[in-house]
C-alpha positions, 0 to 999 in steps of 0.5 A: 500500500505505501508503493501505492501512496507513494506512486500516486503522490500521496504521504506515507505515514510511518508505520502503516496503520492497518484498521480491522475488527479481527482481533485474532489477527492482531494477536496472531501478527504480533506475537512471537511464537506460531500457535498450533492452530495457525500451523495450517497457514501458509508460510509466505502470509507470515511476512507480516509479522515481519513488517510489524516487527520492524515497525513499518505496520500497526494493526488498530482494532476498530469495532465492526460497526464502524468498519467502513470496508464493510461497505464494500465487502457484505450486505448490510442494513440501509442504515449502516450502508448509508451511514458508511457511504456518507463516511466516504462522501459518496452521493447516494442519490444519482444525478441526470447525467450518471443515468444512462438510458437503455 
């Protein structure tokens, strides 16, 4: 993401900061030692233990009701798919010249 930001002009904070409401992967990208019950993920997925060691990533959890990425990866209820929408500033009624016709 920051070779991204960085093509696109945009500033690269240090570290990173990684927003999610999984707490389990938060827990699993900042310890130490592999559980036995994550033996099964593949060994190229642990890199980002690595970039959390090194400071270059943070992980912040924040909770499901506020996870605008939500938005665009579940159905949601027309309350909360509004209110993300609106977090995004994107214009939820559309204008003449967006419709096309058929």
């Amino acid at each position: 993401m920051s070779k991204y930001f960085h093509e696109v002009g945009l500033p690269v904070n240090r570290p990173l900061t990684i927003c999610t409401d999984n707490s389990g992967s938060i827990a699993n990208s900042t310890t130490e030692k592999n559980h036995w019950r994550t033996k099964h993920i593949d060994v190229r997925h642990h890199f980002i233990k690595e970039h959390v060691k090194l400071g270059n990533v943070r992980f912040q959890y924040i909770p499901t009701t506020e996870n605008t990425a939500d938005l665009l990866t579940k159905p949601l209820p027309r309350d909360t798919l509004r209110k993300f929408m609106n977090y995004l500033e994107l214009n939820t009624k559309p204008t003449n010249a967006s419709v096309q016709e058929c």
